[in-house]
N, CA, C and O atoms as a GROMACS GRO file, in nm:
protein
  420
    1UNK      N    1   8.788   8.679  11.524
    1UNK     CA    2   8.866   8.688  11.402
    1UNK      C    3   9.016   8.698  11.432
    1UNK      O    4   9.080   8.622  11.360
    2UNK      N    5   9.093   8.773  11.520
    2UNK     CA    6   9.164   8.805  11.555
    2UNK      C    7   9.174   8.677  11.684
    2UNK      O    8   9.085   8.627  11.753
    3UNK      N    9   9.380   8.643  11.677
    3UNK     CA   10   9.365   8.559  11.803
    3UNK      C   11   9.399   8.623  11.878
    3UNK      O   12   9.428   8.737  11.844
    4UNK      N   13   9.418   8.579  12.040
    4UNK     CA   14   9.448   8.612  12.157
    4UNK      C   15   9.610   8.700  12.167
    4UNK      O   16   9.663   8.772  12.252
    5UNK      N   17   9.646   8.654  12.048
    5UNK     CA   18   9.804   8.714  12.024
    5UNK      C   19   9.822   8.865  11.965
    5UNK      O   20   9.907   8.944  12.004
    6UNK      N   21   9.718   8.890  11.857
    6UNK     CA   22   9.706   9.023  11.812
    6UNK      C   23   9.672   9.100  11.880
    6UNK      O   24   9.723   9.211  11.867
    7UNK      N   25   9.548   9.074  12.009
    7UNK     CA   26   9.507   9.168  12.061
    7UNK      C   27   9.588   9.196  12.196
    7UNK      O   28   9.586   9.314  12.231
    8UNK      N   29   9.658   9.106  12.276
    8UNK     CA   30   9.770   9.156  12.317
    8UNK      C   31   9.903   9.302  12.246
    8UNK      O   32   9.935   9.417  12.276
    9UNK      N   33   9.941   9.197  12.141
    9UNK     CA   34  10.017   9.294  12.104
    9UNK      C   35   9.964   9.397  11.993
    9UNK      O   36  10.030   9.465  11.915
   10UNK      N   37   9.855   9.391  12.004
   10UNK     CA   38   9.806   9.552  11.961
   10UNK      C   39   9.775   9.529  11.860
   10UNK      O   40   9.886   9.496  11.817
   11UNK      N   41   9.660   9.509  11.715
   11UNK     CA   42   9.647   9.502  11.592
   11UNK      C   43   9.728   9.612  11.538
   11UNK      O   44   9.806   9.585  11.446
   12UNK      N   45   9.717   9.771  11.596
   12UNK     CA   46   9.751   9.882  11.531
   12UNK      C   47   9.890   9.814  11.486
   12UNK      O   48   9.912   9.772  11.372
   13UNK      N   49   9.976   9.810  11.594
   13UNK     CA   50  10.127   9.749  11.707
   13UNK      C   51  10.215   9.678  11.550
   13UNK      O   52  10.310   9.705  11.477
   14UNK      N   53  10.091   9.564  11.567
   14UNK     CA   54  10.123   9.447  11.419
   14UNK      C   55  10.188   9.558  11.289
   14UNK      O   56  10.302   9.582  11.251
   15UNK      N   57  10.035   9.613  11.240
   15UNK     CA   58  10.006   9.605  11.135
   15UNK      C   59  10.114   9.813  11.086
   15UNK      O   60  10.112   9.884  10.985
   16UNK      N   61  10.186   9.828  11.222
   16UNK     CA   62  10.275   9.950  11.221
   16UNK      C   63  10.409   9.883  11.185
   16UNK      O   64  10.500   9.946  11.130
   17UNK      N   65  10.417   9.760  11.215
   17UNK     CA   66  10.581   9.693  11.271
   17UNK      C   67  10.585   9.645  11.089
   17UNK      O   68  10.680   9.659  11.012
   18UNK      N   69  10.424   9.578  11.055
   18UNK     CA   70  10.456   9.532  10.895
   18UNK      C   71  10.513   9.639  10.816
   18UNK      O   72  10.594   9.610  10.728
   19UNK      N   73  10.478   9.764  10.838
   19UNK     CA   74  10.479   9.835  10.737
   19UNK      C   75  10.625   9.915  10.762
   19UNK      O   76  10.675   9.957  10.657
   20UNK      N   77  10.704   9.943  10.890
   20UNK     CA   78  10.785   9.959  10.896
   20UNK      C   79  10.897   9.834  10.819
   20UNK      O   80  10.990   9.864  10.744
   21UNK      N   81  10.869   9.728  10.851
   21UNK     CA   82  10.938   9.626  10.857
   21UNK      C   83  10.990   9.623  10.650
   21UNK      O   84  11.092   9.603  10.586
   22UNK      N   85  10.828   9.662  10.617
   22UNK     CA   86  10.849   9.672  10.446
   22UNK      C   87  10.902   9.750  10.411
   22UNK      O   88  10.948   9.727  10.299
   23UNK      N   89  10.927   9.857  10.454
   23UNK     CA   90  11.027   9.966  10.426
   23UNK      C   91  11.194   9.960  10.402
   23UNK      O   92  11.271  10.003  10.316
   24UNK      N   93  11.206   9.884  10.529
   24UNK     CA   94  11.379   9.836  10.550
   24UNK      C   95  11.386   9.749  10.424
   24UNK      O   96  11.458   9.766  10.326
   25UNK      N   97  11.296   9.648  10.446
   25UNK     CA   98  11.318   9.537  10.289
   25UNK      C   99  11.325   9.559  10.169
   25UNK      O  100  11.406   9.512  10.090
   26UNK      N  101  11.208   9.662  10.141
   26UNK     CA  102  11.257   9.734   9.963
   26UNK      C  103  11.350   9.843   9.990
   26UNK      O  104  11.368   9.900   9.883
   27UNK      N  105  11.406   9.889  10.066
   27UNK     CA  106  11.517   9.983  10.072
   27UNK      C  107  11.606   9.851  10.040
   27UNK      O  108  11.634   9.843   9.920
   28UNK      N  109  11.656   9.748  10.117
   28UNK     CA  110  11.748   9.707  10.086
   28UNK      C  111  11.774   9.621  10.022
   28UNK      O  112  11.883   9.629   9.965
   29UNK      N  113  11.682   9.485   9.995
   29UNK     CA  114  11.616   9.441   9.880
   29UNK      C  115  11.535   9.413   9.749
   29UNK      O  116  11.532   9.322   9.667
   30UNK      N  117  11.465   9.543   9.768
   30UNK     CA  118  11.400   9.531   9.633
   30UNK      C  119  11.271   9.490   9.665
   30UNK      O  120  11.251   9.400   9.746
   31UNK      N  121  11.129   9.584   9.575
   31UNK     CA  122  11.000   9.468   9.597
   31UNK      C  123  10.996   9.363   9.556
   31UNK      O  124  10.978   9.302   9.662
   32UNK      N  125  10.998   9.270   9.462
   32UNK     CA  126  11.038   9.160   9.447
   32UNK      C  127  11.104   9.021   9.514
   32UNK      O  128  11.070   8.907   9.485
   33UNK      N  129  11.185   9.052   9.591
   33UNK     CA  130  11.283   9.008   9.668
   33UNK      C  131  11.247   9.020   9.782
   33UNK      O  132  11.317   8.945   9.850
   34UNK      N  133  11.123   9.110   9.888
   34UNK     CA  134  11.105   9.080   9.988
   34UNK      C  135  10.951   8.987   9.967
   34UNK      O  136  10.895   9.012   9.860
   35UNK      N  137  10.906   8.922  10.024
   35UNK     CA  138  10.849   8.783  10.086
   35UNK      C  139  10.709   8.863  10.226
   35UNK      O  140  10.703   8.944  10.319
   36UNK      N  141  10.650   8.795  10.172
   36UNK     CA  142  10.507   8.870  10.285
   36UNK      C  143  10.588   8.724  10.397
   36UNK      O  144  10.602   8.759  10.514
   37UNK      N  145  10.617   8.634  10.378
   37UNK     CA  146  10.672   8.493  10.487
   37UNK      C  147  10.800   8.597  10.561
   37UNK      O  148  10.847   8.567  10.671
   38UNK      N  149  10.826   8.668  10.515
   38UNK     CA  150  10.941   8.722  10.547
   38UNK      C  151  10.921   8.840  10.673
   38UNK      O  152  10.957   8.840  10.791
   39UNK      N  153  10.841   8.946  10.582
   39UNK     CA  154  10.777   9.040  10.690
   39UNK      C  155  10.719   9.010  10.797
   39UNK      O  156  10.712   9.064  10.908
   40UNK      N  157  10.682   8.928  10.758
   40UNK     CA  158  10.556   8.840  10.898
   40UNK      C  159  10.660   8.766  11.015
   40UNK      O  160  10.662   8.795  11.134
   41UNK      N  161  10.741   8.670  10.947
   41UNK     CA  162  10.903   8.670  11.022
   41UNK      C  163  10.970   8.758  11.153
   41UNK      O  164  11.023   8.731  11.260
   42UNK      N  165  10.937   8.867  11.084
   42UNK     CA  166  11.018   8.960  11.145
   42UNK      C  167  10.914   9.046  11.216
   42UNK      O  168  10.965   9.141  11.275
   43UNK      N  169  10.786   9.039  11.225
   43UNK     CA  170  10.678   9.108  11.318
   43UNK      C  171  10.644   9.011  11.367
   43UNK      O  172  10.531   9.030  11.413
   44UNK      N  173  10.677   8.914  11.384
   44UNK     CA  174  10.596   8.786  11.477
   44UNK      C  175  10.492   8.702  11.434
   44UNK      O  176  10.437   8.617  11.504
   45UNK      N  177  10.464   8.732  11.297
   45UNK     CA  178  10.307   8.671  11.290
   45UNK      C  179  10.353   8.607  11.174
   45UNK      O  180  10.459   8.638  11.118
   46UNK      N  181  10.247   8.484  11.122
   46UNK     CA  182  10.254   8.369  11.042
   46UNK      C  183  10.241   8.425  10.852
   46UNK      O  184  10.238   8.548  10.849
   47UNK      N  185  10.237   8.388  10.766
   47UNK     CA  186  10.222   8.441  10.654
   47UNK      C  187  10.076   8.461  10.602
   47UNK      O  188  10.024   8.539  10.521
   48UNK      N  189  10.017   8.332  10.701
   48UNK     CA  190   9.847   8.341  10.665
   48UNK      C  191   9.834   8.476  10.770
   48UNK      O  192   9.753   8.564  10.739
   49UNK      N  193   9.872   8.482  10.829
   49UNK     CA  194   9.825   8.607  10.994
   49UNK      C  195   9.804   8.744  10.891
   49UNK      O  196   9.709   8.822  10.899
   50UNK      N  197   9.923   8.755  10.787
   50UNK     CA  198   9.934   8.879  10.698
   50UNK      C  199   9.844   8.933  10.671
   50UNK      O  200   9.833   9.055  10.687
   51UNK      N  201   9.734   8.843  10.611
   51UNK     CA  202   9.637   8.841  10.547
   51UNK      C  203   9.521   8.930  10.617
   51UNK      O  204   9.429   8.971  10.548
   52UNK      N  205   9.527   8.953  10.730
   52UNK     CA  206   9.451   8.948  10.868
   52UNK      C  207   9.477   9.137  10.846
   52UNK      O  208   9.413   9.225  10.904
   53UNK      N  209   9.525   9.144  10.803
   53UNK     CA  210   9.660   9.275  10.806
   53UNK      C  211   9.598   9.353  10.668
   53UNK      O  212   9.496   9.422  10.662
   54UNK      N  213   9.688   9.321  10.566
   54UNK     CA  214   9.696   9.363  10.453
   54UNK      C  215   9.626   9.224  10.353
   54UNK      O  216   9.642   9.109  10.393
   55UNK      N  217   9.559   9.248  10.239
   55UNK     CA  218   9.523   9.186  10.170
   55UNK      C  219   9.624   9.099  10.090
   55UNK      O  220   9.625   8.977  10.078
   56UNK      N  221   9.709   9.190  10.038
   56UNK     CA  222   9.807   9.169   9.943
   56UNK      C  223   9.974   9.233   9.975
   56UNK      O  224   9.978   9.332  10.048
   57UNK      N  225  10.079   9.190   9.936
   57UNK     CA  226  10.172   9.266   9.925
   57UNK      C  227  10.190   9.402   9.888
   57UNK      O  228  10.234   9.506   9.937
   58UNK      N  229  10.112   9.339   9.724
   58UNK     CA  230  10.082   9.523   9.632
   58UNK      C  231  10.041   9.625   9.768
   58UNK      O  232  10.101   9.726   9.806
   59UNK      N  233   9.888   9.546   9.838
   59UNK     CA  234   9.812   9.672   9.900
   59UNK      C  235   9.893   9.692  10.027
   59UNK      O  236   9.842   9.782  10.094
   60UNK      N  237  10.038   9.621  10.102
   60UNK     CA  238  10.098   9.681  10.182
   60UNK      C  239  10.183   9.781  10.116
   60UNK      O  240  10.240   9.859  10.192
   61UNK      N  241  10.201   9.794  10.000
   61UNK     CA  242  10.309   9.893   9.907
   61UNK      C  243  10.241   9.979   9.899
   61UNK      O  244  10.299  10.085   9.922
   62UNK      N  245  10.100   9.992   9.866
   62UNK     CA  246  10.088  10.096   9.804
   62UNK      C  247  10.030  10.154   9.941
   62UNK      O  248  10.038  10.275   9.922
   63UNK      N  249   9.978  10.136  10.064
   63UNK     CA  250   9.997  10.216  10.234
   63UNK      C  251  10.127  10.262  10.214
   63UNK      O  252  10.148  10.380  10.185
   64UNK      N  253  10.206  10.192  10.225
   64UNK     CA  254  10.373  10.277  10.283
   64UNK      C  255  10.379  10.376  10.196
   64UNK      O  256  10.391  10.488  10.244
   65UNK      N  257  10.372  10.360  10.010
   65UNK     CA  258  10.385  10.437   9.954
   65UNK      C  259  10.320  10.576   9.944
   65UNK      O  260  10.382  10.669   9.892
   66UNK      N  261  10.200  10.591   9.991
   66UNK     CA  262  10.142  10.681  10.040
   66UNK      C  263  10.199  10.756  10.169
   66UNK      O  264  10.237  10.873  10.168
   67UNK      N  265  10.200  10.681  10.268
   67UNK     CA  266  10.260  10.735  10.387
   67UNK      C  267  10.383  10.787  10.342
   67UNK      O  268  10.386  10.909  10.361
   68UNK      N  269  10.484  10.744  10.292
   68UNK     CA  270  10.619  10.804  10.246
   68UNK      C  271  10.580  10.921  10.154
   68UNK      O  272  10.640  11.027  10.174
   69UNK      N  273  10.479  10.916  10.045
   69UNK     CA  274  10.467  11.036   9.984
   69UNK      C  275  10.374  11.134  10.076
   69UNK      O  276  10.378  11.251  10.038
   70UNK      N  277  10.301  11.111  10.178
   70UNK     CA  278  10.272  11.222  10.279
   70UNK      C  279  10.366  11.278  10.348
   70UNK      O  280  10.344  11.399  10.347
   71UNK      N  281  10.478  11.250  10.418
   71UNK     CA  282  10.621  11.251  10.456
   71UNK      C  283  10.700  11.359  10.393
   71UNK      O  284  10.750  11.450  10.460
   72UNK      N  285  10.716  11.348  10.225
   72UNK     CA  286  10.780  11.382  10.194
   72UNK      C  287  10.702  11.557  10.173
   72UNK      O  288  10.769  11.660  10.168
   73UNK      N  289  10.600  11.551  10.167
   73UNK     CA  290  10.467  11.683  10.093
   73UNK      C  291  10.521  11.749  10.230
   73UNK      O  292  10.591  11.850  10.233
   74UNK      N  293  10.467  11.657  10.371
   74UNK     CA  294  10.568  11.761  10.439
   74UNK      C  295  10.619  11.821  10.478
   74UNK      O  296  10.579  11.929  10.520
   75UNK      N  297  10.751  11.770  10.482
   75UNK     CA  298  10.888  11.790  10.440
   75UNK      C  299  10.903  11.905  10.374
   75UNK      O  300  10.952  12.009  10.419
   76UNK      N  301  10.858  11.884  10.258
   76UNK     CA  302  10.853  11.974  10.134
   76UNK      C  303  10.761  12.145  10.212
   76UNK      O  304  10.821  12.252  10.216
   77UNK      N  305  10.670  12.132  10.244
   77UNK     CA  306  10.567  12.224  10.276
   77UNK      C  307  10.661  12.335  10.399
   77UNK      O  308  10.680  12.456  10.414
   78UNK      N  309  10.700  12.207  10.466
   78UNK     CA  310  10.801  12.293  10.548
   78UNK      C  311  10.906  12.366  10.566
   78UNK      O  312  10.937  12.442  10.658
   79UNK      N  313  10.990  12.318  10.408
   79UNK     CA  314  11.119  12.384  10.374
   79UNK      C  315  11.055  12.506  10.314
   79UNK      O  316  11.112  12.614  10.334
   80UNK      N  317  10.911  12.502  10.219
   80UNK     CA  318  10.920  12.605  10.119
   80UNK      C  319  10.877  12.719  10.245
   80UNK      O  320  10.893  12.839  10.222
   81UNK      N  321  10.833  12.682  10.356
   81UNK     CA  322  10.708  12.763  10.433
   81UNK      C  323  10.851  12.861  10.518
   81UNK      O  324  10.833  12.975  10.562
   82UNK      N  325  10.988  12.786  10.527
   82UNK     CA  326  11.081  12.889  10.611
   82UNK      C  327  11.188  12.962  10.456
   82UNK      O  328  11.237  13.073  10.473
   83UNK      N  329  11.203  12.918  10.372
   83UNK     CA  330  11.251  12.956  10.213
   83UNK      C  331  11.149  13.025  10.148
   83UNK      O  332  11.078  12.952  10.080
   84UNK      N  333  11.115  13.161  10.150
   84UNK     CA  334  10.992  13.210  10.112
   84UNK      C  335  11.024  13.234   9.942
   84UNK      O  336  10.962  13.179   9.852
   85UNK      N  337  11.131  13.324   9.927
   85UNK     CA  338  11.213  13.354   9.846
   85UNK      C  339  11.256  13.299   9.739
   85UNK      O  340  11.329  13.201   9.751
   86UNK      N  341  11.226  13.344   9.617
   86UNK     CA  342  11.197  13.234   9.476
   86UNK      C  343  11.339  13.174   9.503
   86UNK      O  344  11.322  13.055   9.528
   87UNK      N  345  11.474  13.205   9.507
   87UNK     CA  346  11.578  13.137   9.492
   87UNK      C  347  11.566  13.029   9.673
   87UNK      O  348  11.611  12.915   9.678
   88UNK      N  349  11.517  13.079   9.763
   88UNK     CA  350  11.538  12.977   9.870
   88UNK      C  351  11.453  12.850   9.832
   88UNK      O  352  11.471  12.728   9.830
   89UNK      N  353  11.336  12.949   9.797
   89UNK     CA  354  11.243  12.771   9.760
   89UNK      C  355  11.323  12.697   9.705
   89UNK      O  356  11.338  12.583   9.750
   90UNK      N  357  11.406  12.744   9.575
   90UNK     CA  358  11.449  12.657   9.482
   90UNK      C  359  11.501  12.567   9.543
   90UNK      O  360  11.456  12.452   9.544
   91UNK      N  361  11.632  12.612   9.620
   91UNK     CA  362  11.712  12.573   9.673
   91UNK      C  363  11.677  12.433   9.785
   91UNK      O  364  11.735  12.326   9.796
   92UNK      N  365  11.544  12.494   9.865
   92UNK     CA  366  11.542  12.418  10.002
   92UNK      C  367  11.459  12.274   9.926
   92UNK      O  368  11.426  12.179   9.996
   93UNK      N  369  11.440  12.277   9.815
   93UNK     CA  370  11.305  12.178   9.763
   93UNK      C  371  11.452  12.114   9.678
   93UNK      O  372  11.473  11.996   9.706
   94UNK      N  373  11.514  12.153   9.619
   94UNK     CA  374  11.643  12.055   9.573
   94UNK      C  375  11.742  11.979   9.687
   94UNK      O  376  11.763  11.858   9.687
   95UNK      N  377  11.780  12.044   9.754
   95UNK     CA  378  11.884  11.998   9.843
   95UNK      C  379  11.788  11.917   9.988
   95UNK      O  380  11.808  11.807  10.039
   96UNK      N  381  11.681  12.026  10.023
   96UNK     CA  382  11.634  11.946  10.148
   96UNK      C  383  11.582  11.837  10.082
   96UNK      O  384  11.647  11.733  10.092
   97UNK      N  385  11.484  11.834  10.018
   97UNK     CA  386  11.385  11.771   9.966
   97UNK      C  387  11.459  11.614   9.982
   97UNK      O  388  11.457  11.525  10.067
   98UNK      N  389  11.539  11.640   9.821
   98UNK     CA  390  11.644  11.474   9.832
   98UNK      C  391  11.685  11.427   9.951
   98UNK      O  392  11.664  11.307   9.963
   99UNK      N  393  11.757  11.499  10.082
   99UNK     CA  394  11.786  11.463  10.184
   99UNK      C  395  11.650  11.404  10.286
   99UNK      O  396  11.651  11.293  10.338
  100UNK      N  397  11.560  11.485  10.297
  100UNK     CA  398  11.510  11.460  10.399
  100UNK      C  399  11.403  11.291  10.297
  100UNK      O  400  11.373  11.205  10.379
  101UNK      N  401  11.371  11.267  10.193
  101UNK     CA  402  11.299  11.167  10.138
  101UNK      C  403  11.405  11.057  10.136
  101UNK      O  404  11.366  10.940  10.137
  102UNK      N  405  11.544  11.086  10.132
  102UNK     CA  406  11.595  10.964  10.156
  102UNK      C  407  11.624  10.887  10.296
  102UNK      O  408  11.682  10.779  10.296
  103UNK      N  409  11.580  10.949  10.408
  103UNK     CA  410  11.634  10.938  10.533
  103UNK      C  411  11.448  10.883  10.543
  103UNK      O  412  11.419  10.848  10.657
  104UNK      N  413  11.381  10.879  10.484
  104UNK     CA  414  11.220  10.830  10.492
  104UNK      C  415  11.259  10.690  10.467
  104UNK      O  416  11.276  10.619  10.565
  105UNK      N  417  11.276  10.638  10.341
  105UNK     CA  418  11.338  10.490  10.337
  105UNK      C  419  11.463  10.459  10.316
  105UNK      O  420  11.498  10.341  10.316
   0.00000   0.00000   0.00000
């Protein structure tokens, strides 16, 4: 199923580089505006290869989007866990929170 090229460079390898790769693109483009021909571009593999990968665009969005909202929980878990203190929580879940979810994409 897989050619001689994926399993060199690693299926995991691929299908880590797509999803990184989709990240940079709707950060700086927009979903719309990035291209599965595009991602695939830029990880080495063909637009049919994608397929091999992810089903759909949607279903590479909605992986990252998960992974980014695990990221951010966290993030989050970790600020409230050293901010015990009703005003630190407040604080570390406003100020960290925004910082550390934007430095995610």
């Amino acid at each position: 199923m897989y050619g001689k090229r994926f399993y060199r460079q690693g299926k995991e390898n691929i299908k880590c580089n797509l999803q990184e790769a989709c990240k940079k693109s709707w950060t700086q483009y927009g979903y719309k505006k990035t291209s599965v021909g595009e991602l695939g571009r830029q990880v080495g593999i063909s637009k049919g290869a994608f397929c091999l990968f992810f089903e759909s665009k949607e279903a590479l969005f909605c992986e990252v989007l998960c992974s980014v909202q695990e990221q951010i929980c966290t993030a989050a878990f970790g600020i409230i866990e050293k901010h015990k203190d009703k005003h630190g929580v407040a604080e570390a879940f406003i100020g960290g929170i925004g910082e550390k979810s934007a430095r995610v994409w």
